[in-house]
C-alpha positions in Angstrom: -17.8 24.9 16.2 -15.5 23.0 14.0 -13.3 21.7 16.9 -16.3 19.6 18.5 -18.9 17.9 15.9 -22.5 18.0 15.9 -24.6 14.5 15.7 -25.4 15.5 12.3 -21.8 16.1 11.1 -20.7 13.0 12.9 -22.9 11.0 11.6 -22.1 12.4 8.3 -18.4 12.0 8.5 -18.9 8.1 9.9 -20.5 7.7 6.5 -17.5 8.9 4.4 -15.5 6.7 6.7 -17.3 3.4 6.5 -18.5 3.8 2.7 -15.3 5.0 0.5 -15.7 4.6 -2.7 -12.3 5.1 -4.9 -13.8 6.1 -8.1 -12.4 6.3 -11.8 -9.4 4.4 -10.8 -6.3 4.0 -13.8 -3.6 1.4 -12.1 -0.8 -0.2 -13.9 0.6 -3.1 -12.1 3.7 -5.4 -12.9 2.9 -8.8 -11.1 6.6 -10.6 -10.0 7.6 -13.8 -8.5 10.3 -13.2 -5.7 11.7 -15.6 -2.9 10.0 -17.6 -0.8 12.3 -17.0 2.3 11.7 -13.1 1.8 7.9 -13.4 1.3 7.6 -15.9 4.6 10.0 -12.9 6.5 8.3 -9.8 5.8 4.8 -11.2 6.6 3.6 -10.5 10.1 2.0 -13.3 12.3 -0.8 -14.3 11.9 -0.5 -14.2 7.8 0.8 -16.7 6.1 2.7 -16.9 2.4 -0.1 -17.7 -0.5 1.1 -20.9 -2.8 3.4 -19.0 -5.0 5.5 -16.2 -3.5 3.7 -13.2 -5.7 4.1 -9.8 -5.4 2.6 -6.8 -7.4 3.6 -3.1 -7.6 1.1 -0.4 -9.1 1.3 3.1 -9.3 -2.5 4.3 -10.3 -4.7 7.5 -9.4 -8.2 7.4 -8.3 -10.9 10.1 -7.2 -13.3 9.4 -4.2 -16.3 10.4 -2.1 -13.8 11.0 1.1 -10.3 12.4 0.2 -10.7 13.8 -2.9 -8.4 13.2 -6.0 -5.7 11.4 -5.0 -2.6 9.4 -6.7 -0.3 6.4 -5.7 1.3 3.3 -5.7 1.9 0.3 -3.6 3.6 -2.9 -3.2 1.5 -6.3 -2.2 2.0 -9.4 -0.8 -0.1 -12.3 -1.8 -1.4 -13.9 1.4 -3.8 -15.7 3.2 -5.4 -15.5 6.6 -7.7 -18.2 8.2 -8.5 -19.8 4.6 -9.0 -16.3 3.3 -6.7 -15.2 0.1 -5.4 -11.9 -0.1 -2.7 -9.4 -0.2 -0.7 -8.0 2.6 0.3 -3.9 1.8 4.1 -4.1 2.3 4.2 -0.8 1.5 2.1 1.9 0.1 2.5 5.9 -0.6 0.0 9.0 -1.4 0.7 12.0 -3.2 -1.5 14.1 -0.2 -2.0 13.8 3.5 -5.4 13.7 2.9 -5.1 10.1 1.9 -2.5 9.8 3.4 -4.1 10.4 6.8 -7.8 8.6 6.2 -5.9 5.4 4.9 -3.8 5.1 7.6 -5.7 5.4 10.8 -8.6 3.4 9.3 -7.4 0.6 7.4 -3.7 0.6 9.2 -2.1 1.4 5.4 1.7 2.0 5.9 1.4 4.8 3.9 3.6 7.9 3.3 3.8 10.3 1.1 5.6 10.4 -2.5 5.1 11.2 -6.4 4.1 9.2 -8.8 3.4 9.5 -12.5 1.4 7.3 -15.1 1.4 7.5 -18.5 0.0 5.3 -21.7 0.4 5.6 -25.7 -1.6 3.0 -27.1 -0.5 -0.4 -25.9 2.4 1.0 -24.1 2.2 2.1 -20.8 5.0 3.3 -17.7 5.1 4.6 -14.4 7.2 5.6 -12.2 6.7 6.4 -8.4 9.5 8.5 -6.2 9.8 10.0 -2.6 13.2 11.2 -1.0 14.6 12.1 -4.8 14.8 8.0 -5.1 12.8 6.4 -8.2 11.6 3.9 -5.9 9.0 2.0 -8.5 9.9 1.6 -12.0 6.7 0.1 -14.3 7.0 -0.5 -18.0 4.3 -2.5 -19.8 3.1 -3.7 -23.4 -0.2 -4.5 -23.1 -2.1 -6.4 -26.4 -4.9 -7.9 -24.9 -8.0 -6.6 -24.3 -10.0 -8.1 -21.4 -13.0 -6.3 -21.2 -15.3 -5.0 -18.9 -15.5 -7.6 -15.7 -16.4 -7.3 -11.8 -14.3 -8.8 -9.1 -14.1 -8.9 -5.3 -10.2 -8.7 -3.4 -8.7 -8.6 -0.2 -5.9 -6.6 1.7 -4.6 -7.5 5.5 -3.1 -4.3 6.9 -2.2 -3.9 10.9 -3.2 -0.9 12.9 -0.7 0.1 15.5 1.0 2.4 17.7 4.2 3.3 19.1 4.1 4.1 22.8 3.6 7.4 24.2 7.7 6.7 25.8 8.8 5.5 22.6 9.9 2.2 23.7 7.8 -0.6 22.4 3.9 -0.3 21.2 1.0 1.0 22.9 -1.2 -1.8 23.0 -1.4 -5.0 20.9 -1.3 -4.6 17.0 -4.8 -5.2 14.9 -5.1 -6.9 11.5 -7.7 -5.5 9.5 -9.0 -7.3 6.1 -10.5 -4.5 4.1 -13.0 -5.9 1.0 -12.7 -3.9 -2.4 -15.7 -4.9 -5.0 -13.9 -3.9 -8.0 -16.3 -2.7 -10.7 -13.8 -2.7 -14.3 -14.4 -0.8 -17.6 -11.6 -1.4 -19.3 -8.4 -3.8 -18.5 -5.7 -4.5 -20.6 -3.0 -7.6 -19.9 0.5 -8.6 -21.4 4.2 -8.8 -20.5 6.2 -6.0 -18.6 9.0 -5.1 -16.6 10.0 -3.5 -13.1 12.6 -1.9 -11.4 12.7 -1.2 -7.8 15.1 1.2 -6.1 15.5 1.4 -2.6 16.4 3.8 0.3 16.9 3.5 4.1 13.2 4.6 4.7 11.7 2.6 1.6 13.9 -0.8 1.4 12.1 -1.9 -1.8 15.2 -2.9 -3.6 15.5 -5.8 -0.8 12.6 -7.5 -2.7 14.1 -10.0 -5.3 12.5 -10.0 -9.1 12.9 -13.9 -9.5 10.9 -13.5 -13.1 7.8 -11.1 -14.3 4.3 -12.8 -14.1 2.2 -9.9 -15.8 1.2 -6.6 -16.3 -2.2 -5.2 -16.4 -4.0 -1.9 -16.5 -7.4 -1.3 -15.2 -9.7 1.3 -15.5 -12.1 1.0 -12.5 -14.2 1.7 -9.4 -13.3 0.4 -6.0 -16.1 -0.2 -3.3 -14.6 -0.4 0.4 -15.0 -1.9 3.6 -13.1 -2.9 6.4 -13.2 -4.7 9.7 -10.9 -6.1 12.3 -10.4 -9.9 12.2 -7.6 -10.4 15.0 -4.8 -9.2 17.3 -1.0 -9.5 17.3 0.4 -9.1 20.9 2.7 -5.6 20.5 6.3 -7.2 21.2 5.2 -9.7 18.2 4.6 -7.2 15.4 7.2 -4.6 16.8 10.0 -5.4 14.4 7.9 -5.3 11.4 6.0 -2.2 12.8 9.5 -0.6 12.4 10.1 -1.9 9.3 6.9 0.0 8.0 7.8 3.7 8.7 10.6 5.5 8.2 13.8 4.9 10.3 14.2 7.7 12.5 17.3 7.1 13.8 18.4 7.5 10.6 17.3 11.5 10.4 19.4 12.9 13.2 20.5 16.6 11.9 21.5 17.3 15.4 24.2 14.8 15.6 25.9 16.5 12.5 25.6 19.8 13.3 28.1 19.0 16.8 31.7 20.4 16.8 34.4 17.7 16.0 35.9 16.8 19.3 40.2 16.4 19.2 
């Protein structure tokens, strides 16, 4: 019965879930400094701001062994955790609830869904990345040098967390999770780009300064996954940037404008 799993498919679906392997990957990104006072205010306690306030947006598409072919973009936040270096997903969007879903509930992505495009022509390469009719990610890159093949290892913090059955406040306490990504490259390409970031009530980006452009890159690649829970964030703590995460509902009320004028 496909409602209630076997041992067997359990055990088979636990595998898919603790081994995901996003394979053939193609991700442009556009590497910006912003400001300091923005990157210390949109991380969550217990993360703290990296040395330089860095932030990268990528639009890629990837296949897998557990959600099929899948394509995306995301905006990260370099920093660090307990003498650990990383990125913190600001924000992150799928073109399928299939991703959509397994990221979210396992890692704690804040993901939603969207459509993105990328496209190269030689050394030039774009992408864009849009949800709601907004362009929300613009990418354009010239890319001269070649790389190389290489093999890396990275860290993203995400938080895992609830609302409460009454809709006031969280469930329980929020979780960070530091998922690992051994990033096998074939092909990388570096060089100078630019980026434009549109925003929308639901997907703020546009709040994010563009002090000056780092870098751009693409990457051809396979990424290796695993995750685990390194600490908790007590609910009321992380509720504002829970919020700030997901779309603003109160924002979405068709009812309200559908009432007769009154006077």
């Amino acid at each position: 019965m496909g409602f209630v799993k076997t041992a067997e498919q359990i055990a088979r679906i636990e595998d898919a879930l603790s081994h995901p392997r996003f394979v053939n990957g193609e991700m442009l990104s556009v590497d910006f400094l912003s400001d300091p006072d923005v990157v210390a205010a949109v991380l969550p306690p217990p993360l703290r701001p990296a040395d330089e306030p860095l932030l990268t947006a990528m639009v890629g598409r990837w296949q897998s062994n557990c959600v099929g072919d899948f394509a995306g973009g995301a905006i990260y936040v370099a920093a660090r955790h307990e003498g650990i270096e990383g990125r913190y997903v600001l924000a992150m969007w799928m073109d399928g609830d299939v991703p959509t879903i397994y990221g979210r509930d396992l890692f704690g992505e804040p993901k939603k869904l969207a459509e993105s495009r990328l496209h190269r022509r030689g050394e030039e390469y774009s992408a864009w990345l849009q949800r709601g009719g907004v362009r929300l990610l613009e990418l354009r890159a010239e890319l001269h040098t070649d790389l190389g093949p290489s093999e890396s290892e990275g860290v993203n913090f995400n938080f895992k967390a609830r609302p409460a059955a009454n809709g006031i406040g969280l469930e329980e306490d929020a979780i960070l999770t530091r998922a690992t990504f051994r990033t096998i490259v074939r092909k990388a390409r570096f060089g100078s780009g630019t980026l434009a970031l549109h925003g929308t009530i639901h997907d703020p980006v546009d709040e994010l300064p563009i002090v000056s452009i780092a870098s751009a890159s693409y990457i051809e690649c396979d990424l290796i996954g695993a995750c685990q829970s390194v600490a908790t964030v007590p609910g009321e703590a992380f509720l504002p940037y829970h919020y700030g995460r997901h779309d603003d509902w109160s924002a979405l009320d068709t009812e309200r404008a559908m009432l007769p004028a009154v006077g």
